[in-house]
GUSE-44716 format. One record per residue (C-alpha): x, y, z; residue number from 1. Coordinates in Angstrom, 1 decimal. Example, Ala and Ser with C-alpha at 12.3 -4.5 7.8 and 13.67 -1.06 7.14 Angstrom:
BEGIN
@x=12.3	y=-4.5	z=7.8	num=1
@x=13.7	y=-1.1	z=7.1	num=2
//
This chain:
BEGIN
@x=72.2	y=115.0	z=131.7	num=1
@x=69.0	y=116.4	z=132.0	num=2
@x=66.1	y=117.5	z=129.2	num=3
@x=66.3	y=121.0	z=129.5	num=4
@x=70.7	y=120.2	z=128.7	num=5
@x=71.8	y=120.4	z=132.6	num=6
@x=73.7	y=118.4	z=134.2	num=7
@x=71.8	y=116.7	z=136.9	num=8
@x=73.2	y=115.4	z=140.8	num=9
@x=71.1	y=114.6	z=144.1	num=10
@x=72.2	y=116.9	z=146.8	num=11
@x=70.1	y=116.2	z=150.5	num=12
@x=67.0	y=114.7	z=148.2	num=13
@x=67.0	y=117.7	z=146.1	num=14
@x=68.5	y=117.7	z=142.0	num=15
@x=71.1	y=120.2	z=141.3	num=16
@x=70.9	y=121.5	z=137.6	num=17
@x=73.9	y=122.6	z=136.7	num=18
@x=74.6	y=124.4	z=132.9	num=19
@x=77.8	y=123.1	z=131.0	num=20
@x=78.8	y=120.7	z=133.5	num=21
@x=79.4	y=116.8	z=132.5	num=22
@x=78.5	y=113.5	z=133.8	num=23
@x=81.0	y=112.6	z=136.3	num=24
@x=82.4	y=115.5	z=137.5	num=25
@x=82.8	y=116.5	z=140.6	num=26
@x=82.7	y=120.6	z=140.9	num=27
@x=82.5	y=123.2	z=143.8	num=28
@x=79.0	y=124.4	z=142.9	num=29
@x=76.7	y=128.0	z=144.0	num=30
@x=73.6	y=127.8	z=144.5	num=31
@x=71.5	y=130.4	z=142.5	num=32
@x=68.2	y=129.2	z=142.5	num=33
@x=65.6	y=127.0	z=144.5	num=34
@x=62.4	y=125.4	z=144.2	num=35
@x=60.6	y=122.7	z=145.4	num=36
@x=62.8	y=119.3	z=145.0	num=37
@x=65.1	y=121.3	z=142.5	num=38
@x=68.2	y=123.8	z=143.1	num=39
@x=69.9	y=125.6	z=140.3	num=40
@x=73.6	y=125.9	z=140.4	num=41
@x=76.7	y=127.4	z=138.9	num=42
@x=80.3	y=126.0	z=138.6	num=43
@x=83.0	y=128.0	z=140.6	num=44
@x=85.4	y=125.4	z=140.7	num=45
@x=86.5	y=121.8	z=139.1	num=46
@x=87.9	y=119.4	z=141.0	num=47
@x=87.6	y=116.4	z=139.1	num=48
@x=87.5	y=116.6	z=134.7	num=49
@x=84.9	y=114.2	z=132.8	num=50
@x=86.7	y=112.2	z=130.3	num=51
@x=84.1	y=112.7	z=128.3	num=52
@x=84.7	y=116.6	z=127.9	num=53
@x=85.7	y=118.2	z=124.8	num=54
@x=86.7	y=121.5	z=123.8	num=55
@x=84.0	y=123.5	z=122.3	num=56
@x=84.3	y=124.4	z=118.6	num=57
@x=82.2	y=127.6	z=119.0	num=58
@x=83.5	y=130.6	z=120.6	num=59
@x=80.3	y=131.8	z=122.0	num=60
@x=79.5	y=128.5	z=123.6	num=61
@x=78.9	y=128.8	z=127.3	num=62
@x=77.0	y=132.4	z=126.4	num=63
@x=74.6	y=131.7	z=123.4	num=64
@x=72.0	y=129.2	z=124.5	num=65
@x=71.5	y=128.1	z=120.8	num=66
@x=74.2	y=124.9	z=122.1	num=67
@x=74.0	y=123.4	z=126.0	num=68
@x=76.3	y=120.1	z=125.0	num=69
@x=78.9	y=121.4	z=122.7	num=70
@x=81.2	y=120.5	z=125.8	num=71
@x=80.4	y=116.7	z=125.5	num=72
@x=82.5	y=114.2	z=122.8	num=73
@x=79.6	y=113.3	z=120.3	num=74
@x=80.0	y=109.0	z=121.3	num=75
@x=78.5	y=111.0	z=125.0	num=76
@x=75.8	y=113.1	z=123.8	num=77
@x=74.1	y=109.8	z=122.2	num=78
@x=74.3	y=107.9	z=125.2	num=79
@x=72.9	y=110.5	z=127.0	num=80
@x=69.6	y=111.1	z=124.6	num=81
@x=69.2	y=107.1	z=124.9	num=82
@x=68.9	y=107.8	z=129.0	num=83
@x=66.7	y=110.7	z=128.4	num=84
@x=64.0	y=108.8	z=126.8	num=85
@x=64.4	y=105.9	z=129.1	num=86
@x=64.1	y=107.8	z=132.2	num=87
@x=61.0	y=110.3	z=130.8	num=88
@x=59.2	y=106.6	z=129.7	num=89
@x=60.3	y=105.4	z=132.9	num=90
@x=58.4	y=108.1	z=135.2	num=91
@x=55.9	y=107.7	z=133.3	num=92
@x=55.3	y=104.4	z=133.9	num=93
@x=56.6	y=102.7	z=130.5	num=94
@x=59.6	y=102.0	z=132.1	num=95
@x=58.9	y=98.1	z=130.8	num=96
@x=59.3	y=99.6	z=126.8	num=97
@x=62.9	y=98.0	z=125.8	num=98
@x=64.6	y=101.8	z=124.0	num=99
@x=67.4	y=101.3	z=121.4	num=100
@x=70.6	y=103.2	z=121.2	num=101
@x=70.3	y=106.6	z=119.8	num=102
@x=71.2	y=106.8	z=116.3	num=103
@x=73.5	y=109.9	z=115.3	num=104
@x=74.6	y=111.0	z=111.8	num=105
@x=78.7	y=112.5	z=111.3	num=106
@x=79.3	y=115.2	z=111.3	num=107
@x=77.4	y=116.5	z=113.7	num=108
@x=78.5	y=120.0	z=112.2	num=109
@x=77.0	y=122.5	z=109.9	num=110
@x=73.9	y=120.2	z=109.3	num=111
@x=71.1	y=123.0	z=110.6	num=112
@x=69.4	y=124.1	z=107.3	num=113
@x=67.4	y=126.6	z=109.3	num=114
@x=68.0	y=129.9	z=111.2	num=115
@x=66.4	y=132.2	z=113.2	num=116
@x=68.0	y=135.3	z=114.8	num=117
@x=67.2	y=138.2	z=116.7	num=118
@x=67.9	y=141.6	z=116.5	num=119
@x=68.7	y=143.9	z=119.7	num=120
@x=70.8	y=146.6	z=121.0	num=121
@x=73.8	y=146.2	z=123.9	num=122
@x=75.1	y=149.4	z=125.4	num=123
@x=74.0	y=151.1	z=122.7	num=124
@x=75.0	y=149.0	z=119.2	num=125
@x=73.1	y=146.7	z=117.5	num=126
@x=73.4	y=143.0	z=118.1	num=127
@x=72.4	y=140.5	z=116.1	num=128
@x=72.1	y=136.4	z=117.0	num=129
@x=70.4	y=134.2	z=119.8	num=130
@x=69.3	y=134.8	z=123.2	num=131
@x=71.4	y=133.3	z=126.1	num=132
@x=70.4	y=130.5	z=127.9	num=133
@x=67.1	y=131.2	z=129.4	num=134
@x=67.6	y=134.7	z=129.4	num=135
@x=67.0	y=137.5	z=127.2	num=136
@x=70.1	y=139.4	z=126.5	num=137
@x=71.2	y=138.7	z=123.2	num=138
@x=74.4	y=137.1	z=122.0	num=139
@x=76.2	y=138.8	z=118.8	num=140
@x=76.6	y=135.6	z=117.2	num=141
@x=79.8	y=136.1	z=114.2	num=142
@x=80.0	y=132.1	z=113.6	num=143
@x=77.7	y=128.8	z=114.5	num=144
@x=79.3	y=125.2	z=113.5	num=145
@x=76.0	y=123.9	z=113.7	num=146
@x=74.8	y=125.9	z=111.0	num=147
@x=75.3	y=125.6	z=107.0	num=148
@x=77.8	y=127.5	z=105.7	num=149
@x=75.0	y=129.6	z=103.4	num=150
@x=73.3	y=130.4	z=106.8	num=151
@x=76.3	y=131.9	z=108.0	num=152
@x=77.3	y=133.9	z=105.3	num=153
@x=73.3	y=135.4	z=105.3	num=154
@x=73.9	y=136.4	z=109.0	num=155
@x=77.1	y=138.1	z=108.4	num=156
@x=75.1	y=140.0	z=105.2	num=157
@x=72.9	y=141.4	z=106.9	num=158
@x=75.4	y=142.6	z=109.9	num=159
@x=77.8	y=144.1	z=107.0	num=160
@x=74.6	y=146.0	z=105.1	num=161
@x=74.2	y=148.5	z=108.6	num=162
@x=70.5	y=150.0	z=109.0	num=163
@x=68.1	y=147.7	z=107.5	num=164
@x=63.9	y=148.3	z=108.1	num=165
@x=64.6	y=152.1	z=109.9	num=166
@x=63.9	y=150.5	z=113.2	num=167
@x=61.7	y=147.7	z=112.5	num=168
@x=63.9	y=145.1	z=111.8	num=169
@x=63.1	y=142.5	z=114.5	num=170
@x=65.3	y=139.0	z=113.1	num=171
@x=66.5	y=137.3	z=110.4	num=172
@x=65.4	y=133.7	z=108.8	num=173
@x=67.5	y=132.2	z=106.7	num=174
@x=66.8	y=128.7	z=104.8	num=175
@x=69.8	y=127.1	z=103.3	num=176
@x=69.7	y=123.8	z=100.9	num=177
@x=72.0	y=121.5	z=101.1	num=178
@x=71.9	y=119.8	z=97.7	num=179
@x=71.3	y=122.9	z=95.7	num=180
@x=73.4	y=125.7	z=97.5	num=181
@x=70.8	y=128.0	z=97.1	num=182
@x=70.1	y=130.3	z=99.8	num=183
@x=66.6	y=132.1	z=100.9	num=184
@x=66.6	y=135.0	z=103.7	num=185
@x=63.9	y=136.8	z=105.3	num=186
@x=64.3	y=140.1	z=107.1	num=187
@x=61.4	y=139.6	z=109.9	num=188
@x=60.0	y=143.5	z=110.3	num=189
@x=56.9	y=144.3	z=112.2	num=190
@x=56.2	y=146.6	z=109.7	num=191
@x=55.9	y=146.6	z=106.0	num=192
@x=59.4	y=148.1	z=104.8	num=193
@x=58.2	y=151.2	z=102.3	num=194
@x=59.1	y=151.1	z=98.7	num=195
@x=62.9	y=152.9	z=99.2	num=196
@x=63.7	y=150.3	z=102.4	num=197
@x=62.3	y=147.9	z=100.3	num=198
@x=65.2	y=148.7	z=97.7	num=199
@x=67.8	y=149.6	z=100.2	num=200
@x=67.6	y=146.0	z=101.5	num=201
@x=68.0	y=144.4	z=98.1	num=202
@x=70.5	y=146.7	z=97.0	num=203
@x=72.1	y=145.7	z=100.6	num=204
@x=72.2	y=142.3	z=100.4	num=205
@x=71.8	y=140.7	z=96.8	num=206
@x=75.9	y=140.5	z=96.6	num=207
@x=76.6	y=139.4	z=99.7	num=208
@x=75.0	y=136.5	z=100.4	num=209
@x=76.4	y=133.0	z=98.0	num=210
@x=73.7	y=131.0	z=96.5	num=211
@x=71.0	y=134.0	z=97.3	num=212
@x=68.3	y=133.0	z=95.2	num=213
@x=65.4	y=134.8	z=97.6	num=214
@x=65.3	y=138.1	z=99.6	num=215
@x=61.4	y=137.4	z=101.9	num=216
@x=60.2	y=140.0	z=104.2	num=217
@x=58.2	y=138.0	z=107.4	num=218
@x=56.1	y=140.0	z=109.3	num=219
@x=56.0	y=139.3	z=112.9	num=220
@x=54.5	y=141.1	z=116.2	num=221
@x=55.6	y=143.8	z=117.5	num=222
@x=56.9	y=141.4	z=120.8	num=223
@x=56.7	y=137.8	z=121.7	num=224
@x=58.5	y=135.3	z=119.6	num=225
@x=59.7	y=135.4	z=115.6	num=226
@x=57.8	y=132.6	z=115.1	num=227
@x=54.1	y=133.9	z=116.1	num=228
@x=51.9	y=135.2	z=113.7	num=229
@x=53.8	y=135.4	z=110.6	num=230
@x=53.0	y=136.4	z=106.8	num=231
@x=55.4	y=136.4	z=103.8	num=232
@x=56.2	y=138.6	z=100.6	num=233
@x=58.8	y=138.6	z=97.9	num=234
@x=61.1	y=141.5	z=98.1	num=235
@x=63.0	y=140.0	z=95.4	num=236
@x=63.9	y=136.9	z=93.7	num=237
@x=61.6	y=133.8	z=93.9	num=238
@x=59.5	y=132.8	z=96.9	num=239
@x=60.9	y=129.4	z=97.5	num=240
@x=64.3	y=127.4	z=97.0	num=241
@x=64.8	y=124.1	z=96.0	num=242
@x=66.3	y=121.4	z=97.3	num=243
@x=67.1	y=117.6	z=97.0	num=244
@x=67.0	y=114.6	z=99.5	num=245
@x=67.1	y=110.9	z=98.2	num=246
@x=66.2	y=111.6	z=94.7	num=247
@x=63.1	y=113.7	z=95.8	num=248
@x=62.6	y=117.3	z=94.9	num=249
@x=61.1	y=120.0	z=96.8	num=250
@x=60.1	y=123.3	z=96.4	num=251
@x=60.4	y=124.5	z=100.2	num=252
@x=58.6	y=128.4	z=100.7	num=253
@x=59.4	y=130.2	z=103.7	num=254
@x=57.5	y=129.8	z=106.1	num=255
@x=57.0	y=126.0	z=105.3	num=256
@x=58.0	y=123.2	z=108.3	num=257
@x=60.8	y=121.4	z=106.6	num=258
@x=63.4	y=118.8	z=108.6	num=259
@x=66.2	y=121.1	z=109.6	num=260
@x=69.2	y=118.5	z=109.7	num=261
@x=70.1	y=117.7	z=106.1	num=262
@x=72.3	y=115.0	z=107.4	num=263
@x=69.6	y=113.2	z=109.4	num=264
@x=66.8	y=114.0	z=107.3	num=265
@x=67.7	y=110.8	z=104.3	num=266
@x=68.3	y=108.2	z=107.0	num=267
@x=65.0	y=109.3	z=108.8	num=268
@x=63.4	y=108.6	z=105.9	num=269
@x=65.3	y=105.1	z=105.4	num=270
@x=64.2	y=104.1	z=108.7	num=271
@x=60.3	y=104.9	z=108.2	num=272
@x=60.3	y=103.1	z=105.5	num=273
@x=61.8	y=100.3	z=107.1	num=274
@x=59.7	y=100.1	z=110.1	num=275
@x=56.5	y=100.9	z=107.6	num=276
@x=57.7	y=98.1	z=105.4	num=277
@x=54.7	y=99.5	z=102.4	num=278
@x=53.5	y=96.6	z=100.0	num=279
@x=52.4	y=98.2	z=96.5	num=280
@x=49.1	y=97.5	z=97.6	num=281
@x=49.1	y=99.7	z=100.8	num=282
@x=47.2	y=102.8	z=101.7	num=283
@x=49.2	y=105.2	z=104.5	num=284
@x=47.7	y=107.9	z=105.9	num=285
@x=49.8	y=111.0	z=107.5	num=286
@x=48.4	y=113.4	z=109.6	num=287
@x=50.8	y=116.9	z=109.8	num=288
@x=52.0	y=116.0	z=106.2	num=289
@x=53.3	y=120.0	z=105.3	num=290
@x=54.6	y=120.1	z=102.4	num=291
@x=54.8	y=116.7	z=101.9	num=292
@x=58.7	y=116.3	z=102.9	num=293
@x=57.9	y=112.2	z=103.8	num=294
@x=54.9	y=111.8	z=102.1	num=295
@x=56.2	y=112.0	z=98.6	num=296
@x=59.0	y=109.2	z=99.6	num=297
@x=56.2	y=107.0	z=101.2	num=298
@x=54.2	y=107.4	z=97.8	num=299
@x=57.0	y=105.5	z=95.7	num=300
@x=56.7	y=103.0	z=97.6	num=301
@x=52.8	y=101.9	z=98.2	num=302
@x=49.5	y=102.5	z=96.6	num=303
@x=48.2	y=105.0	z=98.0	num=304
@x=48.9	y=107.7	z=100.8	num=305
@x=46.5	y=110.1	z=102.4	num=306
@x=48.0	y=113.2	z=103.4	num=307
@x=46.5	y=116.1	z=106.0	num=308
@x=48.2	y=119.5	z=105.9	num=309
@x=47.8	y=123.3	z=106.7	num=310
@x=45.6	y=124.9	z=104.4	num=311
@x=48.3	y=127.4	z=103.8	num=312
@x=50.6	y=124.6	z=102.7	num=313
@x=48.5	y=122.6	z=100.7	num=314
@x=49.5	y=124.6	z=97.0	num=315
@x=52.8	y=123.9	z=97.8	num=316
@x=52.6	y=120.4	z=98.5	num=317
@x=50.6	y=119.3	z=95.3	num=318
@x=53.5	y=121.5	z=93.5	num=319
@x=56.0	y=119.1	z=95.1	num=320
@x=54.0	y=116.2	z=93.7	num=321
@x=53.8	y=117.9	z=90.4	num=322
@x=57.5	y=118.3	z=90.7	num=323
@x=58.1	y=114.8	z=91.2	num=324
@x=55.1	y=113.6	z=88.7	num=325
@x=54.0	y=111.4	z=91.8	num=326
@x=50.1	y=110.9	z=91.2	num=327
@x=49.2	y=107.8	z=93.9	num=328
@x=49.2	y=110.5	z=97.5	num=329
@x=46.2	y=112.9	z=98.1	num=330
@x=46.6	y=116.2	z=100.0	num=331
@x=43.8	y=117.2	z=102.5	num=332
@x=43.1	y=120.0	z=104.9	num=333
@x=40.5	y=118.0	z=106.8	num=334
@x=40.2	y=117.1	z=110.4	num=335
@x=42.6	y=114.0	z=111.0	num=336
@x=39.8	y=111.9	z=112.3	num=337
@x=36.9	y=112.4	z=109.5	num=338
@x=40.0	y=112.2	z=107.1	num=339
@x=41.2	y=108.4	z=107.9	num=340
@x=37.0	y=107.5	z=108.4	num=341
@x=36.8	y=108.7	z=104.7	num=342
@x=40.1	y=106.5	z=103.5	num=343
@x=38.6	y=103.6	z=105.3	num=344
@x=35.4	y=103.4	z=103.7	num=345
@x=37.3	y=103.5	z=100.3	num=346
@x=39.6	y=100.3	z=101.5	num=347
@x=41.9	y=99.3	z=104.1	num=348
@x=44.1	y=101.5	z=105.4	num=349
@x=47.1	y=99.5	z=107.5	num=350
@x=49.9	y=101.9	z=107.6	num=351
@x=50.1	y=105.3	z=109.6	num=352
@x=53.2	y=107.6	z=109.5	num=353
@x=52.4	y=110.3	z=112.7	num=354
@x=54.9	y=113.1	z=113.1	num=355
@x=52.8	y=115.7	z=115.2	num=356
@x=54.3	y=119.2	z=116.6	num=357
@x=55.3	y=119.5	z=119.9	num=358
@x=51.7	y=119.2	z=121.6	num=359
@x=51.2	y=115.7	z=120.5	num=360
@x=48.6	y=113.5	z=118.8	num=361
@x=44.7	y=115.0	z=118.7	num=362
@x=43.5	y=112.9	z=122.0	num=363
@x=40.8	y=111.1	z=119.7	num=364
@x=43.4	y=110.1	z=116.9	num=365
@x=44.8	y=106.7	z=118.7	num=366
@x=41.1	y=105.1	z=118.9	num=367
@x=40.2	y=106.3	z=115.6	num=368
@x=43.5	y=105.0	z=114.4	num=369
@x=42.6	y=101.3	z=115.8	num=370
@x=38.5	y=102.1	z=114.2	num=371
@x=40.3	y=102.4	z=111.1	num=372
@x=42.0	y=98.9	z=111.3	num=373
@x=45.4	y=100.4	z=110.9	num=374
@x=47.7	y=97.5	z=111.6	num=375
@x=50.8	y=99.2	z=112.3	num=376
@x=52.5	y=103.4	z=113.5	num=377
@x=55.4	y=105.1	z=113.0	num=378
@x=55.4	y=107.9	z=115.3	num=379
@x=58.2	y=110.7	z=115.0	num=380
@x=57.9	y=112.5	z=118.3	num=381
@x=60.0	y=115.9	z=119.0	num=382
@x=59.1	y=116.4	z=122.7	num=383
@x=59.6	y=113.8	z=125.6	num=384
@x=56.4	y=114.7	z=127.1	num=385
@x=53.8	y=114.5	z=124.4	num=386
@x=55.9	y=111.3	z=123.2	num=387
@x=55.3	y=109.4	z=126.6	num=388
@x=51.5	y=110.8	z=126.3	num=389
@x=51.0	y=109.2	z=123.2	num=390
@x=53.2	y=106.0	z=123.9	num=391
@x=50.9	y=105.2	z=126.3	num=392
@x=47.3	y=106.6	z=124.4	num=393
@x=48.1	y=104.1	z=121.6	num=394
@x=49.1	y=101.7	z=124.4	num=395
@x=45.4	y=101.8	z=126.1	num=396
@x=43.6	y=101.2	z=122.8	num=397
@x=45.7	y=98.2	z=121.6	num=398
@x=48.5	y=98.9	z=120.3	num=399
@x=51.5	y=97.2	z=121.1	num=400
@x=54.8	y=99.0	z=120.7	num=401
@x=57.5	y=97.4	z=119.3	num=402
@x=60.2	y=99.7	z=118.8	num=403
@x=61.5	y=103.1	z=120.6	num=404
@x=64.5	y=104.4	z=118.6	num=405
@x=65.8	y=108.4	z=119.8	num=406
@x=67.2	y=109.7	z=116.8	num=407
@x=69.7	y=112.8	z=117.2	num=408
@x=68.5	y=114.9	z=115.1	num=409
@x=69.6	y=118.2	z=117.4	num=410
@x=73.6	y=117.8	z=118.2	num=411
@x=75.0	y=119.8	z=120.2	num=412
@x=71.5	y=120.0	z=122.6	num=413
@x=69.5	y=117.7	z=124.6	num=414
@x=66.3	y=117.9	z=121.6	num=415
@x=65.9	y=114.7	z=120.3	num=416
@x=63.3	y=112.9	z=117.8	num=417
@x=62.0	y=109.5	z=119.1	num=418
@x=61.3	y=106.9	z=116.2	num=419
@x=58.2	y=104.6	z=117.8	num=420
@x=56.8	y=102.0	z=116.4	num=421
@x=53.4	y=100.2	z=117.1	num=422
@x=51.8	y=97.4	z=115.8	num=423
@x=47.9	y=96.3	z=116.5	num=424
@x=47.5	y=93.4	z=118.9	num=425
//
C-alpha cells in the first residue's frame, strides 16, 4: 500500500496506484492517468481475492474519500503503516533506523472525536458530508463507523433542521467527548448569521442533537478549505466541552487542536511518558503545546515543563491547568528557540516532547535543542515527509535515534503518527 492509501504494483518500471485494491491481488486494471514513473489505474476486473480483504462496514466506502482502507482486516492495515515508514526512511536514506511494529488500539471504530463536513448541492438538493477521493463532488454521508456516535447524531441534526444560514451555510464541525458525552457543533457560515437565523438555528437544533452542550458559529472564506481562516462565537450554550483522558481534565474550545482518537490518545500518552522516563527533578520543554493536552500529563510527573502555544490558545491552556490545580508547567507564546535559551539559563533542561504540525520542526530547533543540552526527544510526527526531515536534522547534530514506533492513530486510512525517539550521543 502506498501513502496517499493506493495500492501500489510495478508495471514496465512504472508504479500503478490503484484505489481500493489490496496487497496481493491480482486484477485486470485501466489505465486513467500517467505521469512520469507513475500510472493511475482502476479495477475492471478481479482475478485473484486478497485474503486479507474484508467487507467494508460503511456503505459509502468506495465513494467518500474520508476512508481508502476500510477494505483491509485491521491485523493488515498495521503491517502496512510499519512498511510505510520503513520504505519513506528508507528513500530517504535512513533505511539503517531499525522501525517497530505499528501499535493499533481495538476498536478501530467510532474513535474520531472530530468532524468536519461540507455542505453542497447535487442535481439540485443539498448534500451534506465529505468530498470523494481526490475530487470535489460531495458525498451525502448518513453514517461514518469511524466517527462517535455524538458526531453522528450532530450531522444527521443538522440534515433534519432543512435551511440553515439562508445560503451561507458552508460545513459543519462537530467535537464530541468521549468521557463526558457532551457534544459541541459549529455551523461554519461565511457570513455572520443575523439575529432571526441566529434563533432559527438554535431553535433547529437544541433537541436534536444528545449530549448538545454548545451550538458555535465558525466563520470561514467564502472558498478554499473549512479550516482556513477561521473565528468563533457562541450562538448558544457554552464555548467549550469538557472532557476526560487518564484522570486529566480539559476544557477543549472549538477551534482548539485536540488528539482526535479518544482510543489512541491515553496509550500515546503512556508511551511518552515511557520513552521520556521524567525524574521529579526534570525540566521538559514542548514546543506546539495547544491547549496543553500532553503537557499537563508530563507536569505530574517532573519538575518543571516549559510549554509554547498559539497566542490564541494560551487562556485556555492555563484554564486547563487551573482545572487540574497543576502549578509546576509554564505556558509561553515565544519563539521555540529564545524559549528553550531562556529555560536553560534557569537550569538544565534534558527532556523534549516535539509534536509539530504537518510542516515539521523550525529548521534551527534540532541544533538549539543539542545548545540546550537536552539529553533526550520524543518526537510525535503526523506526516512521513517532515518525519524523515527531521529524523535526519536531529541526526546531523548528534542525536542518536533510538526508537521509531508508527502509531495508528487514523484507522481505516494510510495517516499515521510516528513515535521517535532520540537520545544525545
Amino acid at each position: 500500500m502506498g501513502p496517499d492509501g493506493e495500492a501500489l504494483a510495478l508495471v514496465e518500471g512504472r508504479t500503478l496506484l490503484v484505489p481500493y485494491a489490496a496487497p496481493g491481488e491480482e486484477a485486470t486494471v485501466r489505465l486513467v492517468g500517467a505521469a512520469p514513473g507513475r500510472l493511475q489505474g482502476r479495477i475492471v476486473a478481479l482475478r485473484t481475492a486478497s485474503p486479507h480483504v474484508v467487507r467494508p462496514r460503511c456503505p459509502h466506502f468506495g465513494r467518500c474519500g474520508g476512508c481508502q482502507w476500510q477494505h483491509l482486516d485491521y491485523p493488515t492495515q498495521l503491517e502496512q503503516k510499519t512498511l510505510l515508514v520503513r520504505d519513506a526512511l528508507a528513500r530517504t536514506g535512513l533505511g539503517g533506523l531499525r522501525v517497530d511494529p505499528a501499535v493499533g488500539w481495538n476498536p478501530p471504530w467510532e474513535f474520531r472525536t472530530r468532524l468536519e463536513a461540507v455542505v453542497g448541492t447535487r442535481d439540485g438538493h443539498p448534500v451534506l458530508g465529505f468530498f470523494t477521493w481526490g475530487g470535489e463532488r460531495i458525498v451525502d454521508v448518513r453514517t461514518c463507523p469511524v466517527q462517535a456516535p455524538g458526531s453522528v447524531a450532530a450531522l444527521a441534526a443538522v440534515r433534519a433542521a432543512g435551511e440553515i444560514g439562508g445560503g451561507t451555510l458552508r460545513g459543519v464541525m462537530v467535537r464530541a467527548a468521549a468521557a463526558t458525552g457532551e457534544v459541541m457543533l459549529a455551523l461554519a457560515v461565511s457570513e455572520p448569521l443575523p439575529l432571526a437565523g441566529r434563533a432559527m438555528a438554535v431553535h433547529a437544533l437544541l433537541d436534536r442533537v444528545p449530549g448538545l452542550v454548545s451550538l458555535m458559529e465558525v466563520r470561514v472564506p467564502r472558498r478554499g478549505h473549512l479550516i482556513h481562516g477561521r473565528r468563533a462565537s457562541l450562538l448558544w450554550g457554552r464555548d467549550y466541552i469538557r472532557e476526560e483522558v487518564a484522570g486529566i481534565r480539559y476544557h477543549i474550545p472549538a477551534l482548539a487542536e485536540f488528539p482526535a482518537n479518544a482510543h489512541a490518545f491515553p496509550g500515546t500518552v503512556e508511551m511518552l511518558l515511557a520513552e521520556l522516563d521524567p525524574a521529579a527533578g526534570d525540566t521538559i520543554v514542548e514546543p506546539d503545546a495547544g491547549i496543553g493536552a500532553y503537557t499537563l500529563h508530563l507536569a505530574l510527573a517532573a519538575h518543571r515543563v516549559v510549554a509554547l502555544t498559539d497566542a490564541r490558545l494560551l487562556d485556555a491552556a492555563w484554564a486547563n491547568a487551573r482545572l487540574n490545580r497543576i502549578a509546576n508547567c509554564q505556558f509561553y507564546t515565544r519563539d521555540p528557540v529564545r524559549a528553550l535559551e531562556k529555560a536553560a539559563r534557569s537550569g538544565p533542561v534534558r527532556l523534549a516532547l516535539l509534536h509539530p504540525p504537518g510542516a515539521g520542526l523550525p529548521p534551527d530547533l534540532p541544533r538549539a535543542l543539542r545548545r540546550a543540552s537536552v539529553g533526550r526527544v520524543v518526537y510525535l510526527g503526523r506526516s512521513l515527509g517532515a518525519v524523515c526531515r527531521d529524523v535526519a536534522a536531529l541526526g546531523r547534530v548528534g542525536y542518536a535515534i533510538t526508537r521509531v514506533r508508527p502509531l495508528d492513530t487514523s484507522p481505516q486510512t494510510s495517516r499515521l503518527t510516528v513515535l521517535v525517539t532520540a537520545s544525545a550521543g
